[in-house]
C-alpha positions as CSV (number, residue, x, y, z in Angstrom):
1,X,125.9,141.9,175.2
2,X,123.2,140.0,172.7
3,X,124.5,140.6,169.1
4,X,123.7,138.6,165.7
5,X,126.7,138.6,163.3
6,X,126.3,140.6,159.8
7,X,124.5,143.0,161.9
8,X,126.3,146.1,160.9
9,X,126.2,148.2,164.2
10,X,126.3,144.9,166.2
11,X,129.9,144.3,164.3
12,X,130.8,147.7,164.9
13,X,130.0,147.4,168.9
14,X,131.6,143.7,168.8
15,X,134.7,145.5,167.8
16,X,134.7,148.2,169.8
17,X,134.0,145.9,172.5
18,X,137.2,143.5,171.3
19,X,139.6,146.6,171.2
20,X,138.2,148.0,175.1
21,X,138.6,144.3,176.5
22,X,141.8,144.5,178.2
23,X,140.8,147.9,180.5
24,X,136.8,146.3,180.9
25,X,138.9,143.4,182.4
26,X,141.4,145.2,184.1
27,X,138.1,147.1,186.0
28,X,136.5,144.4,187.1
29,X,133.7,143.6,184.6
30,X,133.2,140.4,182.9
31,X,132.0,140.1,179.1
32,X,129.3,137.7,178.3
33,X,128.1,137.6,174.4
34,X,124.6,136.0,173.5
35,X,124.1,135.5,169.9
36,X,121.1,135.6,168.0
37,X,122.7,133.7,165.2
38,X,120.6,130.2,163.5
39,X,123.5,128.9,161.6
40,X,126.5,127.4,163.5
41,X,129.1,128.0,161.3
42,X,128.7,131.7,161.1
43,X,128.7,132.0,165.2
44,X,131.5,130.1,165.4
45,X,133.3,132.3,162.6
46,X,132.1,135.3,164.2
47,X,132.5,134.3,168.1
48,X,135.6,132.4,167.6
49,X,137.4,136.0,167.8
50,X,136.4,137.5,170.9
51,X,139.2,137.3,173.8
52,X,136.4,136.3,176.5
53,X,135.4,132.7,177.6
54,X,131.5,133.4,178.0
55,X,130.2,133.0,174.8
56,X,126.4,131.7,174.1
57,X,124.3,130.6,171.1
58,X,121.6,128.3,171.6
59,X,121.0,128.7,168.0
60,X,117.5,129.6,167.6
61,X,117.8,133.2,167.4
62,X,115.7,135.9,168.5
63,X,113.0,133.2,169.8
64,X,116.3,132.2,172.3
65,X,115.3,131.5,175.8
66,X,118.2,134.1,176.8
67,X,116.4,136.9,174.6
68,X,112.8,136.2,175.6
69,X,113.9,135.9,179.2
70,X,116.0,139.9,179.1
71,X,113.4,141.1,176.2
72,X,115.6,141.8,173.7
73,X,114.1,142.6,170.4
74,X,116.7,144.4,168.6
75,X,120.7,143.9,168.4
76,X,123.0,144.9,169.9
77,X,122.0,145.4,173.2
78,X,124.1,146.0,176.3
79,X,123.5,145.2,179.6
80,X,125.4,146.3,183.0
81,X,124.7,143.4,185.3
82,X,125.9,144.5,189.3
83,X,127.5,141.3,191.3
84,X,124.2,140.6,193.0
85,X,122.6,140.3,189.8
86,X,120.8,143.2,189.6
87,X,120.5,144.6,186.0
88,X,121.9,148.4,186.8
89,X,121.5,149.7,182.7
90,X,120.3,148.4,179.2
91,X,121.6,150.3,175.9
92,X,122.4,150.1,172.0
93,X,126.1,151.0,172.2
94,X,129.1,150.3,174.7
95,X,129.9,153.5,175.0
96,X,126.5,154.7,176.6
97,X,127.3,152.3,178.7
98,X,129.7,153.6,181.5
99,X,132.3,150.7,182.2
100,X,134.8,152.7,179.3
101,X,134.8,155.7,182.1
């Protein structure tokens, strides 16, 4: 999921996401969150919460080498990645995207 915090439906996904963790563990899925934040303190306020490990900011935003390289342009933005790598879905909100079924 790429988010930027103070994003108001990126918060709103970010919890929703928080509160699903436990049964999009218990499936099989693994939660990666790449941050479009610039200031440190803020992602590590804001990312410091989640109950995942995989957490990335490189800190430069939406000019991030992780956002170029998927395309994103607005936050949030889910992806569903399959275990061969092979991007299966892209969407706004977690719960278009499937893995809460």
């Amino acid at each position: 999921v790429f988010y930027e915090s103070g994003c108001g439906n990126c918060e709103d996904e970010m919890l929703s996401l928080q509160t699903h963790y436990p049964d999009i563990k218990r499936k099989g899925f693994e939660v990666v969150s790449i941050s479009a934040d610039v200031d440190e303190g803020i992602y590590k306020n804001t990312s410091g919460s989640f109950p995942w490990q995989n957490r990335i900011c490189d800190l430069k935003g939406f000019s991030g080498d992780d956002f170029g390289n998927y395309g994103v342009i607005g936050t949030p933005t889910f992806f569903v990645i399959d275990g061969n790598g092979k991007v299966q879905g892209r969407y706004a909100r977690l719960e278009d995207t499937g893995v809460l079924n």
